[in-house]
N, C-alpha and C positions, 0 to 999 in steps of 0.2 A: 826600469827598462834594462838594466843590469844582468838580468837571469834571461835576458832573450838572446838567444845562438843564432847569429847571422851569416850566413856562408854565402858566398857572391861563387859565379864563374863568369872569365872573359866574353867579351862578346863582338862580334865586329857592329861598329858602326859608323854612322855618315859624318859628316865634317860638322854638323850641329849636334853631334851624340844620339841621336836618335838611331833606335833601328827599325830600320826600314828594307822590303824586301826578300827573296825567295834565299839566297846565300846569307846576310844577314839573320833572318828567324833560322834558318837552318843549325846557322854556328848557336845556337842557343838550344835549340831543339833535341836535337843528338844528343849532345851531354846530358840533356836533363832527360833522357828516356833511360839510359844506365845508373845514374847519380839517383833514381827515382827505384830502378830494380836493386840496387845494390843497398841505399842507406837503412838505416837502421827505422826497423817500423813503425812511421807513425799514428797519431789516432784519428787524424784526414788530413785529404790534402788538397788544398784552395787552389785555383788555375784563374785565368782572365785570360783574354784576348789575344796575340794572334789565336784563331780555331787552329793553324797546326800547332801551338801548344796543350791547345783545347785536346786535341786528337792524338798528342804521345802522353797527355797527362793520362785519358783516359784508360790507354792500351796497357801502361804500364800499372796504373791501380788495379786496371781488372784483373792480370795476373798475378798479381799478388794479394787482388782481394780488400784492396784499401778504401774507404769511403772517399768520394772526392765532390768537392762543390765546387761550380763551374760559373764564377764571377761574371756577370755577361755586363760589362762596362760599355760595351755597345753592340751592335751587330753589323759585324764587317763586311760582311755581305750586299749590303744594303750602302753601307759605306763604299764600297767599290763598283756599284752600279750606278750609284750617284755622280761618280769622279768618269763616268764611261767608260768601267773596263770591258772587256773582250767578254761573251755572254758564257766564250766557254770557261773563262776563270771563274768567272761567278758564279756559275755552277759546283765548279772546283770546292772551290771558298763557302758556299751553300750546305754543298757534303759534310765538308769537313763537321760544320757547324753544330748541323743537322745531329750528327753520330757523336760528339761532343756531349751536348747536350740530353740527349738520349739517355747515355751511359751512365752519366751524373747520378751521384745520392740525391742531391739538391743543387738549383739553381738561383744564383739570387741577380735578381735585375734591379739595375742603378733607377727606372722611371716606369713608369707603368708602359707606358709607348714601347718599351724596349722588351719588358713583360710582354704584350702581345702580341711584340714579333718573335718572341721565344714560342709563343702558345703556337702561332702561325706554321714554323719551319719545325718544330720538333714536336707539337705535342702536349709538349710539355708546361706544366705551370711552375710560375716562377714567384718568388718570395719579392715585394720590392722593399730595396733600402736606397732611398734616395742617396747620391752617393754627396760627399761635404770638402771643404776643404778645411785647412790650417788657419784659424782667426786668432791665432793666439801672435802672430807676427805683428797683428795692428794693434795690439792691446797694453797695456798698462800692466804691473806686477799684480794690482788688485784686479785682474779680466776687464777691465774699461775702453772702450775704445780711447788710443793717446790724441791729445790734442795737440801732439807736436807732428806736424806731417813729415819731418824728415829734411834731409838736404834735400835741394833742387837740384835733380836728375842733370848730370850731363846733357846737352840738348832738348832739355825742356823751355819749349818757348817761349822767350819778353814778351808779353802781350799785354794789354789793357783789356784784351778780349776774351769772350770764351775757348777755351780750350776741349776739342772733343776726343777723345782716345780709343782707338782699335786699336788694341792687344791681342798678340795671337796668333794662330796658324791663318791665313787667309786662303782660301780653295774658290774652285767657283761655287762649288753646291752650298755656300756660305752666303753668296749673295754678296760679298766685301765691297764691291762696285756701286752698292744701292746709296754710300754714304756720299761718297765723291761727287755724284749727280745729284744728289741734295743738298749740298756743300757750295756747292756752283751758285745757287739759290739764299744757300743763305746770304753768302759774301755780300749780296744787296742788301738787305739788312743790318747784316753785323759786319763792317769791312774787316775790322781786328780779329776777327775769328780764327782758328787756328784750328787743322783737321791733321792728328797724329795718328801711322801705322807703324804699330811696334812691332814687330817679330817677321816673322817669314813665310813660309808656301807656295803651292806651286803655279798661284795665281798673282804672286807678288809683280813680274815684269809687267804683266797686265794690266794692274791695280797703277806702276807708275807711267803707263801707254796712256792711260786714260787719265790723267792728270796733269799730267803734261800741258802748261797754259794755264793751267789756275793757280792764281795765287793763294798761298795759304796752306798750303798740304803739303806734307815734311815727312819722309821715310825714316825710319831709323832698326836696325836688325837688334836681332832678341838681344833682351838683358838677363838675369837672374831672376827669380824669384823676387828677392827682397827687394831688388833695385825696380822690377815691373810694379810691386806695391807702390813706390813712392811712387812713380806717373799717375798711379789709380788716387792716391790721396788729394793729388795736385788740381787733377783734370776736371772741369766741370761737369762733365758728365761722362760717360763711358758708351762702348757701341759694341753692339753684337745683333747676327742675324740671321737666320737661317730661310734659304729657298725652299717654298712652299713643292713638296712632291714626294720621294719615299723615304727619307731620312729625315723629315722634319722632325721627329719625337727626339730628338738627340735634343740635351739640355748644354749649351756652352756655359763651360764651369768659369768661363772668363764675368760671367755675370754675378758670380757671386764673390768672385774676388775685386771686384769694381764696388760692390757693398760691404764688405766686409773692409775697407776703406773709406769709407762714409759716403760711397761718390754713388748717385742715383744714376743709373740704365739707360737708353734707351734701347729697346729691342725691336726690331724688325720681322714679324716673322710669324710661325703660327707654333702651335704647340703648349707647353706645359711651361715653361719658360716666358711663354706669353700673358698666360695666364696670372703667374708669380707676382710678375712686376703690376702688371692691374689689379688683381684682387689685393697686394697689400700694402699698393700705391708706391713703388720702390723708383718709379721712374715715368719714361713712357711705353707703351705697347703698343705698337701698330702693324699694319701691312707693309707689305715689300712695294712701297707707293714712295717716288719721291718728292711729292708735296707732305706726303703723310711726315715722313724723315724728317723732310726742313721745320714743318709747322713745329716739332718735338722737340728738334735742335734747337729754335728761337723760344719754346717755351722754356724748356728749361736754364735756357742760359737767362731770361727775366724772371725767376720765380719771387717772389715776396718770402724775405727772411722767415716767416710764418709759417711757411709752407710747410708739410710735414716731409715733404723730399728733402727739405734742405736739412734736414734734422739728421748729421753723419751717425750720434750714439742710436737713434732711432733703426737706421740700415743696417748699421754692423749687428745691432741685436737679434735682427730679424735672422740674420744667418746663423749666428752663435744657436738660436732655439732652434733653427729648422733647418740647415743645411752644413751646420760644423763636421769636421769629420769625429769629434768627441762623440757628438750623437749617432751619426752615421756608424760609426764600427763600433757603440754598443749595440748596436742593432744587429750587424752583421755577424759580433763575436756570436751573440747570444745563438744563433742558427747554426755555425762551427759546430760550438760546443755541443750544441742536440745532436747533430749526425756523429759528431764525434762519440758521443756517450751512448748511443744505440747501436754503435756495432762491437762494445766491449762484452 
């Protein structure tokens, strides 16, 4: 990794570093439509997501005549109609996308779902490379999932109970609500139980409106990376969901970092992510049902040692083969490199 030239420029952003917003992308935008006519000519050039990156990447390769492929990590658009924006942004946001795309030598989409909204808004077909994350955090120096799970997380809670873990952005088009009303349910059950939301969103005051009065449900704001792993190793099981309607093909990557910690799923929701965890038994799958929810939370907090969920080297593997980012960006280099090699 030595011979790779990394050149950053400032950016503004929000008080969780994230950027977010029209001023925000913009401070990024400008610069990189000069820093893109000026530097030194590459042999292509990769863009993702904001579409107004999507849309000064474009402008700028085409006068210069540079191959560029157009990373579609999701479709904002779709994103922003979900969340209720204004019908004229999303229009805006639509264009931008639309002409992004369009322009592109090649497009590569993170799921097929997201493929067919590329086909949908532009036309166009798209290459899919399921997108992966980093498993090399949970691993051993020989690649083994470690048997050590780590220190106990600050605020990770005493319990004899299950522990269940939202990690993550929480929105309403997420559905984060669906856990806590199953939760309510379970507590008859399992009284020890214990329901953690880790991270933030614009649904978070909501998420603690609505819990307000049950016992057992514990807020806590983002941690790190490494330090969100350890809650994942710790927790009984994990939670993610998405609401059934135009953004359901989005895959929360929060699911594969919940296995790639040995820690089985449950997922609420429809889609390819739903699919995942059923076909290769990683957890549970169900609907945005919250008998469905609770039935999945009490199974899997009694599973039988046997079980093959409970098997952590069994999950983490499944990601290592099919959703690492090692695999993921040989897949992705390998499409660079062809656009790259066809316009010398």
């Amino acid at each position: 990794m030595n011979d790779i030239d990394v050149r950053r420029w400032p950016v503004l952003r929000d008080a969780t570093g994230a950027v977010r917003g029209y001023v925000p992308y913009m401070s990024f935008d400008l610069p990189l439509f000069f820093r893109l006519l000026t530097a030194k000519r590459p042999d292509a050039v990769v863009n993702e997501p904001p579409p107004t990156t999507g849309l000064v990447t474009a402008i700028a390769c085409g006068i210069r005549r540079i191959p560029h492929i157009y990373y579609a990590a999701d479709i904002v658009s779709d994103a922003a109609r979900a969340q209720g924006t204004t019908g004229l942004v999303v229009d805006a946001v639509t264009w931008m996308e639309r002409t992004a795309m369009k322009r592109a030598t090649a497009v590569i989409a993170v799921s097929q779902g997201v493929a067919d909204r590329v086909q949908a808004i532009s036309g166009r077909e798209a290459v899919v490379v399921p997108n992966g994350i980093d498993t090399t955090r949970d691993e051993t120096s020989d690649g083994k999932l470690s048997g050590d799970r780590g220190l106990v997380p600050e605020g990770f809670p005493q319990t004899s109970g299950p522990v269940f873990l939202y990690a993550g952005t929480v929105a309403q088009w997420l559905a984060p609500e669906i856990f806590i009303d199953a939760f309510e349910k379970v507590k008859e059950k399992l009284p020890e139980a214990r329901l953690i939301y880790l991270g933030q969103g614009n649904a978070w005051a909501q998420l603690r409106d609505r819990a307000r009065g049950i016992a057992g449900i514990e807020f806590h704001p983002t941690v790190s990376a490494e330090e969100a792993q350890r809650w994942y190793a710790l927790a009984t099981a994990s939670l993610a969901s998405m609401k059934p309607g135009a953004y359901d093909y989005a895959y929360p990557t929060k699911i594969l970092s919940s296995l790639s910690a040995g820690t089985p799923v449950i997922f609420a929701g429809p889609g390819q992510a739903a699919l995942d965890v059923a076909e290769a038994n990683l957890g549970c799958a169900v609907d945005v049902d919250v008998d469905a929810v609770c039935d999945a939370m009490v199974e899997l907090s009694t599973l039988d040692d046997n079980d093959p969920r409970c098997d952590r080297a069994r999950l983490h593997r499944w990601v290592v083969e099919h959703r690492s980012v090692a695999v993921s960006s040989a897949r992705a280099t390998a499409i660079v490199l062809e656009v790259a090699q066809s316009s010398r």
